[in-house]
Chimera marker file (.cmm) of the C-alpha trace (Angstrom):
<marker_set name="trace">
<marker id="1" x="-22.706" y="48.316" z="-1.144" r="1" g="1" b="0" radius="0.5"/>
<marker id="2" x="-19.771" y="46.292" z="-0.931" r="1" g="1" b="0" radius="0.5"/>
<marker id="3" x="-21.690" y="43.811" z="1.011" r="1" g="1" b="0" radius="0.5"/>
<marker id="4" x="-24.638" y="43.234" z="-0.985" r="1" g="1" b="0" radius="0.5"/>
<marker id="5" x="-22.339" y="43.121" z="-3.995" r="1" g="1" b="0" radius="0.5"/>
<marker id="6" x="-19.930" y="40.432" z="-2.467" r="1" g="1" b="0" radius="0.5"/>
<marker id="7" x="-23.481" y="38.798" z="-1.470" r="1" g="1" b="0" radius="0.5"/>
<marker id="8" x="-24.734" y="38.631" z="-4.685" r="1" g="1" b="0" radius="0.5"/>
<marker id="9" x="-21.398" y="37.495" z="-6.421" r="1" g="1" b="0" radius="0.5"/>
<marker id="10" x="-21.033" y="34.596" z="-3.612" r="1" g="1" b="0" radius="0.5"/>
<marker id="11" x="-24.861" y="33.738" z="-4.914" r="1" g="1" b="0" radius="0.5"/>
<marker id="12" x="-23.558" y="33.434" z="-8.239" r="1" g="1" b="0" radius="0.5"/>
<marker id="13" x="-20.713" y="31.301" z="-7.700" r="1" g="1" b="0" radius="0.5"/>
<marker id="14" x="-23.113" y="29.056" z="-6.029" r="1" g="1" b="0" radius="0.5"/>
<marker id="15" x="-25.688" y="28.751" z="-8.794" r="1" g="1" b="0" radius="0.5"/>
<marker id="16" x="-22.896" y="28.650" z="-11.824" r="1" g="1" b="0" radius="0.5"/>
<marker id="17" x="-20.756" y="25.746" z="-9.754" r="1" g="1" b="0" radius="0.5"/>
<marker id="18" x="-24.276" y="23.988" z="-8.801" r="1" g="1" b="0" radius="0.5"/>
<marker id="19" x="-24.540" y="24.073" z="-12.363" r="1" g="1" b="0" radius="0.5"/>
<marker id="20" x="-21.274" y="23.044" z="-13.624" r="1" g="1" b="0" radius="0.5"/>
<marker id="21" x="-21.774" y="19.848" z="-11.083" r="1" g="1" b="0" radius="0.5"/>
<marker id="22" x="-24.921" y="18.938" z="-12.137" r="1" g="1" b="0" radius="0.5"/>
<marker id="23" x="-24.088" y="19.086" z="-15.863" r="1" g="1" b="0" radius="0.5"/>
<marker id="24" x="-20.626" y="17.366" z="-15.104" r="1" g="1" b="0" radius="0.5"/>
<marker id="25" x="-20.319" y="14.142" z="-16.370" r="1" g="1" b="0" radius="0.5"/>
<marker id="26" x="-20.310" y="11.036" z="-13.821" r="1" g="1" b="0" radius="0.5"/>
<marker id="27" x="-16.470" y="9.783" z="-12.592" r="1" g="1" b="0" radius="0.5"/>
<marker id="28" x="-15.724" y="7.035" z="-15.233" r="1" g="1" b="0" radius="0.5"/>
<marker id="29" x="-15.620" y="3.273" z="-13.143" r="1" g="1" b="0" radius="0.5"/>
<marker id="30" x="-12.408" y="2.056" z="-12.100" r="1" g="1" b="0" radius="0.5"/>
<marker id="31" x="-11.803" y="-0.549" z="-14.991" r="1" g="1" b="0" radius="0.5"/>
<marker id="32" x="-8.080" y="-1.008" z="-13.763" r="1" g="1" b="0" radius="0.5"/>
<marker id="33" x="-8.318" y="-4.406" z="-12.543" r="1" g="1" b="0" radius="0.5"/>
<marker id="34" x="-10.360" y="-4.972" z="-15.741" r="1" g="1" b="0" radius="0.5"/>
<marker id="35" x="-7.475" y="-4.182" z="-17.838" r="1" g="1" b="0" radius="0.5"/>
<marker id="36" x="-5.084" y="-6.184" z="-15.375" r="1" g="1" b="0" radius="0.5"/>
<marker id="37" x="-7.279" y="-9.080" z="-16.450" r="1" g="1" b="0" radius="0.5"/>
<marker id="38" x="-6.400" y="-8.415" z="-20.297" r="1" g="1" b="0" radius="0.5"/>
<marker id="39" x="-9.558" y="-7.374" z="-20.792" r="1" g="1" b="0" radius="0.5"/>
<marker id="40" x="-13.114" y="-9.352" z="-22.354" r="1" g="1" b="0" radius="0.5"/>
<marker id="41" x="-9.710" y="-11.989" z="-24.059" r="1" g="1" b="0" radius="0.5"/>
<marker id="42" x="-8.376" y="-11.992" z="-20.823" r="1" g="1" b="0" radius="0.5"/>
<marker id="43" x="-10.886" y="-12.664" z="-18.759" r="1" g="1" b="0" radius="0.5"/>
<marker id="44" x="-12.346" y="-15.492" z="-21.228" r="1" g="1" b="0" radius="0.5"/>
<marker id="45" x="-8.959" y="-16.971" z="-20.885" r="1" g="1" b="0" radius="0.5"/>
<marker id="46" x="-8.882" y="-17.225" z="-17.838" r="1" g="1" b="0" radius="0.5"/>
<marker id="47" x="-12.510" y="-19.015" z="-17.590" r="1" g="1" b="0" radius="0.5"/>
<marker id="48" x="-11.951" y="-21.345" z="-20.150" r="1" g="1" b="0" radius="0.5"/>
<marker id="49" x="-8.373" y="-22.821" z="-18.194" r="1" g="1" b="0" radius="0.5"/>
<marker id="50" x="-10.863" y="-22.569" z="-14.963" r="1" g="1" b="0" radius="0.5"/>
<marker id="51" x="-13.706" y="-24.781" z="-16.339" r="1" g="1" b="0" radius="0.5"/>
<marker id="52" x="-10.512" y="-27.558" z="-17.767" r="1" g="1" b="0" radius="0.5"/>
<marker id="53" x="-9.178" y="-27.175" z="-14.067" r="1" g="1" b="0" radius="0.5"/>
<marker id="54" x="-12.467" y="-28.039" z="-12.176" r="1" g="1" b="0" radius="0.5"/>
<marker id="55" x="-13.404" y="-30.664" z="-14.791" r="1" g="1" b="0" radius="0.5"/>
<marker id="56" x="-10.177" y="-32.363" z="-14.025" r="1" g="1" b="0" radius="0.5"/>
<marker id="57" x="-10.550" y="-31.985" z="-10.335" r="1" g="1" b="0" radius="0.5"/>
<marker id="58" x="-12.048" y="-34.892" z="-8.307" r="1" g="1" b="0" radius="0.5"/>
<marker id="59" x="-12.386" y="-32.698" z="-5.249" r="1" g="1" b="0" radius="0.5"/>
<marker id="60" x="-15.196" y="-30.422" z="-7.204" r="1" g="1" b="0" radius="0.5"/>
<marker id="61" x="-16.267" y="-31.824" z="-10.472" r="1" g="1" b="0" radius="0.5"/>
<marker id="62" x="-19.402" y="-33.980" z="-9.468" r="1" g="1" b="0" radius="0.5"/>
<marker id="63" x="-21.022" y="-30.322" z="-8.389" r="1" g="1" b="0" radius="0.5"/>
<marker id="64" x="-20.893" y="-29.686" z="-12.372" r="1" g="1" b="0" radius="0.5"/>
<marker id="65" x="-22.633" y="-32.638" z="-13.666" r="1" g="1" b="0" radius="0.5"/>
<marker id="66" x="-25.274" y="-31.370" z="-14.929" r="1" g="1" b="0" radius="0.5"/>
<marker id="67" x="-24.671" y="-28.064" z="-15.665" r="1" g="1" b="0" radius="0.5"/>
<marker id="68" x="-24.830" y="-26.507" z="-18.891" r="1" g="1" b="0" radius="0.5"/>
<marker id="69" x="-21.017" y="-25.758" z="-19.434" r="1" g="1" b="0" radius="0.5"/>
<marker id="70" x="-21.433" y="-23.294" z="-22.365" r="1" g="1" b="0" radius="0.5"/>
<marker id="71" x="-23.972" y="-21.334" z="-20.317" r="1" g="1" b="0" radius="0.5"/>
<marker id="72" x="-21.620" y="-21.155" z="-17.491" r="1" g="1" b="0" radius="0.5"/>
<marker id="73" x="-19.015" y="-19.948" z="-18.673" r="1" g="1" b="0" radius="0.5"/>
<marker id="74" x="-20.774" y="-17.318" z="-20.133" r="1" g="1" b="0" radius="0.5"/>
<marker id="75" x="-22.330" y="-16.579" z="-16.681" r="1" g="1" b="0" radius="0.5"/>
<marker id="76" x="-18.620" y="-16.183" z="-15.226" r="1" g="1" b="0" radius="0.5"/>
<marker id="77" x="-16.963" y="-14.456" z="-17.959" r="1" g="1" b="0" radius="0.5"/>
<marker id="78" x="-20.179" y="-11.826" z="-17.363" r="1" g="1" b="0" radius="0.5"/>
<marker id="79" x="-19.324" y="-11.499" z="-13.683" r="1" g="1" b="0" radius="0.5"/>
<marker id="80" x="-15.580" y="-11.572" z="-13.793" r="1" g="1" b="0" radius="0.5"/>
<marker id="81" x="-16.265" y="-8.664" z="-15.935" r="1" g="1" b="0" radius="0.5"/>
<marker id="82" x="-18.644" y="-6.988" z="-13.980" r="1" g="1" b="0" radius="0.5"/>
<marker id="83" x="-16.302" y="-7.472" z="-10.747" r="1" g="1" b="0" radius="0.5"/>
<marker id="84" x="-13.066" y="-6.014" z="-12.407" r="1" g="1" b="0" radius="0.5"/>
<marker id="85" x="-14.871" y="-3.090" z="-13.426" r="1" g="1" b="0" radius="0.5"/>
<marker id="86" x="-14.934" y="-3.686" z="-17.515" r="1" g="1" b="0" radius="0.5"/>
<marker id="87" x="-18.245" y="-2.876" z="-19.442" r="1" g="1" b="0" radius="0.5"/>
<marker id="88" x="-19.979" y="-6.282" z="-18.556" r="1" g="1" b="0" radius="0.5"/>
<marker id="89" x="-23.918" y="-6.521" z="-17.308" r="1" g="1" b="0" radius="0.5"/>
<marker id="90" x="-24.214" y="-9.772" z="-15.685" r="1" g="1" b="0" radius="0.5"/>
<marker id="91" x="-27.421" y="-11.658" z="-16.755" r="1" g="1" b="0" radius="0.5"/>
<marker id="92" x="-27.604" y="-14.592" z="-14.645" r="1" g="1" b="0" radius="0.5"/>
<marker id="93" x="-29.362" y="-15.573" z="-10.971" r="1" g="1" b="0" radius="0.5"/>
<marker id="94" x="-28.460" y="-14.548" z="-8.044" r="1" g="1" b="0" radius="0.5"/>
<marker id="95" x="-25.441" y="-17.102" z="-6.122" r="1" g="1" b="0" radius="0.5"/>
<marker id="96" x="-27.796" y="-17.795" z="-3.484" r="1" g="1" b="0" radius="0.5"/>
<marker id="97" x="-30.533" y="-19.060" z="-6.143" r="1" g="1" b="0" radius="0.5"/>
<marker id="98" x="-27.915" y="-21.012" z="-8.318" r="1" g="1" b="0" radius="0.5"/>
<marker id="99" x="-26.252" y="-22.793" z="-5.767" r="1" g="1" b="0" radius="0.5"/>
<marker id="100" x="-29.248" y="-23.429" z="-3.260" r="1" g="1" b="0" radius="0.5"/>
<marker id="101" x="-29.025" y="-27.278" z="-3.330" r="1" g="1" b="0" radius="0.5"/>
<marker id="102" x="-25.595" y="-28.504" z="-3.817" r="1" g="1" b="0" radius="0.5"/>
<marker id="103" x="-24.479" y="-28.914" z="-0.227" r="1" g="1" b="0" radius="0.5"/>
<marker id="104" x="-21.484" y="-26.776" z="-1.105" r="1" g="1" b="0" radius="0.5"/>
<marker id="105" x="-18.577" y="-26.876" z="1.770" r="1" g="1" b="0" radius="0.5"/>
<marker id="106" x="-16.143" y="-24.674" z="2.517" r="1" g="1" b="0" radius="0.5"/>
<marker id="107" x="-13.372" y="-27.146" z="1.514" r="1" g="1" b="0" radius="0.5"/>
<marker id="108" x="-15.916" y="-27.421" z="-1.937" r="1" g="1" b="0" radius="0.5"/>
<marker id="109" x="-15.395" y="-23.705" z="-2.334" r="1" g="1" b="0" radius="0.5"/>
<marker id="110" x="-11.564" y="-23.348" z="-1.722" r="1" g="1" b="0" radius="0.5"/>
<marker id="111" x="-11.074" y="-25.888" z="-4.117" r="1" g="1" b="0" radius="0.5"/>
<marker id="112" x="-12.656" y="-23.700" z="-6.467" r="1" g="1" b="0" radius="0.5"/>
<marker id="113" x="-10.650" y="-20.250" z="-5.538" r="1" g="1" b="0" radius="0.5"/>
<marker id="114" x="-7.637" y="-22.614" z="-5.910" r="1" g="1" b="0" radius="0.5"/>
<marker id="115" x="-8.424" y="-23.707" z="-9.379" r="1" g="1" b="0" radius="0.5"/>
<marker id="116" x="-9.257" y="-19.974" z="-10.320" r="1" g="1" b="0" radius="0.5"/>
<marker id="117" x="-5.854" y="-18.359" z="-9.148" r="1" g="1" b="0" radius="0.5"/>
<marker id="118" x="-4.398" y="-21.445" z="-11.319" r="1" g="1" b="0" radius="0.5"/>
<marker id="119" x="-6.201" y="-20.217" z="-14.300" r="1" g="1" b="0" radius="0.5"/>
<marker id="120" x="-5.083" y="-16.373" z="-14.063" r="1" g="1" b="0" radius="0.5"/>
<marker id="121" x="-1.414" y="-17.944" z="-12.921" r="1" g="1" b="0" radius="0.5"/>
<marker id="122" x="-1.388" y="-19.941" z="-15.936" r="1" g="1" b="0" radius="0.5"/>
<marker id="123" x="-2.276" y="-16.551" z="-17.793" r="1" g="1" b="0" radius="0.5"/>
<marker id="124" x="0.704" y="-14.555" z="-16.286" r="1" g="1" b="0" radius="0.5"/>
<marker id="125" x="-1.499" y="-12.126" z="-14.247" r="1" g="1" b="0" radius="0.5"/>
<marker id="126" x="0.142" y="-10.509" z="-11.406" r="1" g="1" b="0" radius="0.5"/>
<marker id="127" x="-0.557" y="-11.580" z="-7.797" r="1" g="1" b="0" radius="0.5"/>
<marker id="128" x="-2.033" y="-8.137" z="-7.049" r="1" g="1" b="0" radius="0.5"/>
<marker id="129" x="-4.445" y="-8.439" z="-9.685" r="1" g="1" b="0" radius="0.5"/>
<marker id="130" x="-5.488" y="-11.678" z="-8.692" r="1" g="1" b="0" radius="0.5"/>
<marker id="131" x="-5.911" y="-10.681" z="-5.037" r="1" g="1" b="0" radius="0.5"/>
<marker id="132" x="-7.793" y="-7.984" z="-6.214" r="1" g="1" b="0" radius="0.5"/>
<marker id="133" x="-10.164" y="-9.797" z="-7.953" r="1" g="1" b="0" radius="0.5"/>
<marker id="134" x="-10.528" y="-12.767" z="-5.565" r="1" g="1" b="0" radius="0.5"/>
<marker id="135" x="-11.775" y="-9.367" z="-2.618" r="1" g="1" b="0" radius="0.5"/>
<marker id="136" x="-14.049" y="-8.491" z="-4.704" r="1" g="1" b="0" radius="0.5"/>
<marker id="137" x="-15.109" y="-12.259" z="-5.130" r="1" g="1" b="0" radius="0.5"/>
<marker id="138" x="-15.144" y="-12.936" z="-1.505" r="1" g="1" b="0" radius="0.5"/>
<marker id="139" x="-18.186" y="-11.560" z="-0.652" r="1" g="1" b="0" radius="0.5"/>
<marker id="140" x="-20.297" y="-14.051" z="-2.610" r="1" g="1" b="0" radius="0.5"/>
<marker id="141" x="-18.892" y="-16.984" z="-0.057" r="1" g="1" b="0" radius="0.5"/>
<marker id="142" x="-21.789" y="-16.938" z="1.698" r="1" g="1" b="0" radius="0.5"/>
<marker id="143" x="-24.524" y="-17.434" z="-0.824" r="1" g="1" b="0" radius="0.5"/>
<marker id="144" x="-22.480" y="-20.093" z="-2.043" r="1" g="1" b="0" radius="0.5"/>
<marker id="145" x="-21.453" y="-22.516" z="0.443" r="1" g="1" b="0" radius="0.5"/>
<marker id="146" x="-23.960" y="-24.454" z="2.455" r="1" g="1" b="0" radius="0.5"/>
<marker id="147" x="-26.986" y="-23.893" z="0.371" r="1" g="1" b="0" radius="0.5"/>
<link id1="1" id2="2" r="1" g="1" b="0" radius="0.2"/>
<link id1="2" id2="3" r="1" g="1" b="0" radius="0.2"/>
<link id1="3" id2="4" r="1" g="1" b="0" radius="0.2"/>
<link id1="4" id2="5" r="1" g="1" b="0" radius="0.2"/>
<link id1="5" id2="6" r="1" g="1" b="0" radius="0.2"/>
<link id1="6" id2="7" r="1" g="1" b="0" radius="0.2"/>
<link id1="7" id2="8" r="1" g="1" b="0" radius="0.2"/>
<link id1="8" id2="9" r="1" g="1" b="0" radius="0.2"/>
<link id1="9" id2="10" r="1" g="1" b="0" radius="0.2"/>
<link id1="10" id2="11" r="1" g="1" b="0" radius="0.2"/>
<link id1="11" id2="12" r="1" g="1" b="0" radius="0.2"/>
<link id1="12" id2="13" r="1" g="1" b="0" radius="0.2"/>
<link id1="13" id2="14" r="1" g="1" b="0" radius="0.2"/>
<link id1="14" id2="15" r="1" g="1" b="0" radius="0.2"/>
<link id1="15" id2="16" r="1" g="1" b="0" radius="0.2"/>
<link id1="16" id2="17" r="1" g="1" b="0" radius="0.2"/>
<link id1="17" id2="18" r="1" g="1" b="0" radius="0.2"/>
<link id1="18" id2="19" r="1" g="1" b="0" radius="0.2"/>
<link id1="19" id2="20" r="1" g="1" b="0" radius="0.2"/>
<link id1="20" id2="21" r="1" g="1" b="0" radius="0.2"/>
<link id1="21" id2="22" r="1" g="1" b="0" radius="0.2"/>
<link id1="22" id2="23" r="1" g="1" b="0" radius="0.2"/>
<link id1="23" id2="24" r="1" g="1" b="0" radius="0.2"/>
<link id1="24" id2="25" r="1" g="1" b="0" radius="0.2"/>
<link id1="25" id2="26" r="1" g="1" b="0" radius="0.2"/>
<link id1="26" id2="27" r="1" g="1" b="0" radius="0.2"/>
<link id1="27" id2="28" r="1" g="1" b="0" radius="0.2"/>
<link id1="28" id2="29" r="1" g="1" b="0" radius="0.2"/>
<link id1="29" id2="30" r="1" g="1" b="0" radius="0.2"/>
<link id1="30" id2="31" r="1" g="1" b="0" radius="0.2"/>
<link id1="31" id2="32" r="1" g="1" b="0" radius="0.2"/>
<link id1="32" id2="33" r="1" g="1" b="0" radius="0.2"/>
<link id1="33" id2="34" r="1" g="1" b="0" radius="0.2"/>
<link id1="34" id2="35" r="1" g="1" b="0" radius="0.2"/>
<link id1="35" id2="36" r="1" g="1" b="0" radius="0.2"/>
<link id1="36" id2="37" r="1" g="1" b="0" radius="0.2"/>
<link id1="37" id2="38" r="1" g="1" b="0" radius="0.2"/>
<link id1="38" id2="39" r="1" g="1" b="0" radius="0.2"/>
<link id1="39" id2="40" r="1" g="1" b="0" radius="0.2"/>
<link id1="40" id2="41" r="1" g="1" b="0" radius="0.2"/>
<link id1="41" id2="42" r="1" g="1" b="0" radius="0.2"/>
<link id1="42" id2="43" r="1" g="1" b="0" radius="0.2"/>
<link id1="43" id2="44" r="1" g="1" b="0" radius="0.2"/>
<link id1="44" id2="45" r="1" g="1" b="0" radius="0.2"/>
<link id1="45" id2="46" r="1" g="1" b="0" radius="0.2"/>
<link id1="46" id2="47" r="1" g="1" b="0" radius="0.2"/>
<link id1="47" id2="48" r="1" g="1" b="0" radius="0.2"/>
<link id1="48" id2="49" r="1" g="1" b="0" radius="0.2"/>
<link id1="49" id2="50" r="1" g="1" b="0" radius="0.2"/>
<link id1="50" id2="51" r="1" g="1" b="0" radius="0.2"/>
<link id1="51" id2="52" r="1" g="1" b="0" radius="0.2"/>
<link id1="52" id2="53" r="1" g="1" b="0" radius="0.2"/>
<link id1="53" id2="54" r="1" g="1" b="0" radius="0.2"/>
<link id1="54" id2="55" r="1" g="1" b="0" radius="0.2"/>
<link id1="55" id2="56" r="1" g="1" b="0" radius="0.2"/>
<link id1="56" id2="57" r="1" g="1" b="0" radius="0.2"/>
<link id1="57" id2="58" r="1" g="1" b="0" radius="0.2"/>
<link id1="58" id2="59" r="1" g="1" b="0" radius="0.2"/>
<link id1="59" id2="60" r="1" g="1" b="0" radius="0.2"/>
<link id1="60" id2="61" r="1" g="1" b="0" radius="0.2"/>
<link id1="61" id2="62" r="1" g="1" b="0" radius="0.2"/>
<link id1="62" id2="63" r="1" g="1" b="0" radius="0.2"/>
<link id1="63" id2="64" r="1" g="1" b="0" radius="0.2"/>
<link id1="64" id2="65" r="1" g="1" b="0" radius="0.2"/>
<link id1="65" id2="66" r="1" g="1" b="0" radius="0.2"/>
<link id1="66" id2="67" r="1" g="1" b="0" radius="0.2"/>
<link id1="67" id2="68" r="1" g="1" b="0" radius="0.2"/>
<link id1="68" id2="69" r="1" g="1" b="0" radius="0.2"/>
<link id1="69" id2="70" r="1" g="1" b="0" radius="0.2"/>
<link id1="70" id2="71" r="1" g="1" b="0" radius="0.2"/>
<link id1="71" id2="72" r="1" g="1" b="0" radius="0.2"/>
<link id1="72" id2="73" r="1" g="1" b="0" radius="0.2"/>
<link id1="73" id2="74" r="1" g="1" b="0" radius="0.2"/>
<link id1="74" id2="75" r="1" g="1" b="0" radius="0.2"/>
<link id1="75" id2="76" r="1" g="1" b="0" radius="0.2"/>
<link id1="76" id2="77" r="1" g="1" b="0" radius="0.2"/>
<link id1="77" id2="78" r="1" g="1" b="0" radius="0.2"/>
<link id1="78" id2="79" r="1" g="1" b="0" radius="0.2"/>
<link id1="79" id2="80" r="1" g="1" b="0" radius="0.2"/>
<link id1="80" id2="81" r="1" g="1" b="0" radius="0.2"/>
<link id1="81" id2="82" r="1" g="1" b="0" radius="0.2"/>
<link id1="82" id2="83" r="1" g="1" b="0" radius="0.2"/>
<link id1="83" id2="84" r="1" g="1" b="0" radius="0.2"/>
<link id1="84" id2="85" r="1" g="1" b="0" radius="0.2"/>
<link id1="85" id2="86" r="1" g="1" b="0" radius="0.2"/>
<link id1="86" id2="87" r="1" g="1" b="0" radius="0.2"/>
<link id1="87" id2="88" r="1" g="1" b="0" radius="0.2"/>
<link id1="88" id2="89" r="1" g="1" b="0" radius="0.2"/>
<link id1="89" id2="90" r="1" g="1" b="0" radius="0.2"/>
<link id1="90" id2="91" r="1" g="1" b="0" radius="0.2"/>
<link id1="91" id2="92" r="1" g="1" b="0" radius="0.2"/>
<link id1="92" id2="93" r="1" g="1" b="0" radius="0.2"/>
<link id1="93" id2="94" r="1" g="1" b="0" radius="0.2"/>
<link id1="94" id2="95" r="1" g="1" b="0" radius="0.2"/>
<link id1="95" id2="96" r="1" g="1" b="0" radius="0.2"/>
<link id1="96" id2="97" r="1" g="1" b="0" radius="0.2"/>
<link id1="97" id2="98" r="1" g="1" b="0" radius="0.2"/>
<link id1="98" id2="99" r="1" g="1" b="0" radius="0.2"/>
<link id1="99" id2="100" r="1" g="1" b="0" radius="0.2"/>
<link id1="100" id2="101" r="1" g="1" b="0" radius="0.2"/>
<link id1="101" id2="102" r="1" g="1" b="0" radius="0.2"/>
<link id1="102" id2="103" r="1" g="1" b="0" radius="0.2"/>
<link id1="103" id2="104" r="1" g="1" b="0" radius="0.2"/>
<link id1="104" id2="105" r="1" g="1" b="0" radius="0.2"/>
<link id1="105" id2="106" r="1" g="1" b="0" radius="0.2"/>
<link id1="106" id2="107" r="1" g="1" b="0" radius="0.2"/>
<link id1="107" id2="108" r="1" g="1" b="0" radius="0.2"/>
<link id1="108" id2="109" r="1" g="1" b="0" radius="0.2"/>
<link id1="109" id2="110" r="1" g="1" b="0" radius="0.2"/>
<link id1="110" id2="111" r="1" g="1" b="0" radius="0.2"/>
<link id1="111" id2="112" r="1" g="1" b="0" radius="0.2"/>
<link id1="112" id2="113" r="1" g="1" b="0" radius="0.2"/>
<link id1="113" id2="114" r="1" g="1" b="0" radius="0.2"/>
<link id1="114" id2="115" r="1" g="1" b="0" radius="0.2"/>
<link id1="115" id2="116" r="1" g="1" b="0" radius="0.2"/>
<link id1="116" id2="117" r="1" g="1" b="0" radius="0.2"/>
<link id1="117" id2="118" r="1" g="1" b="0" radius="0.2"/>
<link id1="118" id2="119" r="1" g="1" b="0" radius="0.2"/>
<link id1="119" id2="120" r="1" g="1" b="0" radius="0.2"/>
<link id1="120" id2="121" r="1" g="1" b="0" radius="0.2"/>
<link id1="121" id2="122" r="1" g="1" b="0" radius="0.2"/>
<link id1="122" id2="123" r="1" g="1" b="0" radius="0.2"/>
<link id1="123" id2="124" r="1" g="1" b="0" radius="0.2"/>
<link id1="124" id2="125" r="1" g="1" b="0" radius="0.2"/>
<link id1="125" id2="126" r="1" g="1" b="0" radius="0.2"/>
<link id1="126" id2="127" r="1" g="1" b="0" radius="0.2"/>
<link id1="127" id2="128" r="1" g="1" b="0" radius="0.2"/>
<link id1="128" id2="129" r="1" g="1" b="0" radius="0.2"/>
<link id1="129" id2="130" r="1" g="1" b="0" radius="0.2"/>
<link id1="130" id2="131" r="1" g="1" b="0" radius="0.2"/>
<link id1="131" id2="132" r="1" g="1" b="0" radius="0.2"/>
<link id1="132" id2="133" r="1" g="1" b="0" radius="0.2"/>
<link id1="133" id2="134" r="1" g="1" b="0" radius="0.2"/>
<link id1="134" id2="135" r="1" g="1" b="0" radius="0.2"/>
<link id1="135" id2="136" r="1" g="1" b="0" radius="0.2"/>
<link id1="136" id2="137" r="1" g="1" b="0" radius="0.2"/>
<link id1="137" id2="138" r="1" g="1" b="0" radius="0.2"/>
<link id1="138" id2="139" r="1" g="1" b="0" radius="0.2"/>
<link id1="139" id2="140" r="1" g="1" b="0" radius="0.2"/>
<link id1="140" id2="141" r="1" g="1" b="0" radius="0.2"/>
<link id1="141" id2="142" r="1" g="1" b="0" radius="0.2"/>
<link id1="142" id2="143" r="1" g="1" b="0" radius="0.2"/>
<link id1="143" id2="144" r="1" g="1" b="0" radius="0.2"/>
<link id1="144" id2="145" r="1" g="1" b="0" radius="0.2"/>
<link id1="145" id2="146" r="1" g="1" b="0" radius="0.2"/>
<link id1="146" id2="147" r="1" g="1" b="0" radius="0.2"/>
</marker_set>
């Protein structure tokens, strides 16, 4: 008796904690590095001293030309966002499809990274959020550069 009762009672906990995990609510996303950013004002910010930084550098500039600025910075500040974690949906094309042309090098692309940790220096964010944002960055090197 014993048995079939600590049977059943075992069954039980199974069903009622199957239940309690399906009705749980999902883990809430990691918006730490979001909020290390300052946030959507932070994260503008730190585009808008990005795009003054590569329109006053020679090394990179020319690749902007003719690029609608107001659309791209509305492009990054989506996928900063997305990439810190903060309640962003990025809308734009894939890297691979918007920078399949420009010849991009890998001294092209540093240039770039530079400006960007310039920007979030010159918005007093902490080196460990900024390394934290540029590995989550990283990955897109390859659909970048040499397209």
């Amino acid at each position: 008796m014993l048995k079939a009762f600590s049977r059943t009672l075992g069954g039980c906990c199974v069903v009622v904690l199957t239940a309690c995990a399906a009705s749980a609510p999902p883990p809430l996303p990691d918006d730490s590095l979001y909020q290390a950013l300052g946030g959507q004002p932070g994260i503008n910010r730190v585009v808008e001293g990005l795009l003054y930084r590569i329109a006053d550098d020679e090394r990179i500039v020319h690749h902007f030309a003719d690029t609608d600025i107001l659309r791209l910075q509305e492009k990054l500040q989506e996928q900063l966002c997305v990439e810190a974690g903060g309640p962003c949906e990025y809308t734009g094309d894939s890297m691979s499809e918007v920078h399949a042309g420009f010849a991009i090098t890998e001294a092209d692309f540093n240039a770039l990274v530079e400006d960007l940790i310039e920007a979030m220096t010159a918005e007093g964010i902490s080196v460990r959020a900024q390394n934290r944002l540029l590995q989550r960055l990283a990955p897109m090197r390859g659909d970048i550069i040499y397209r």
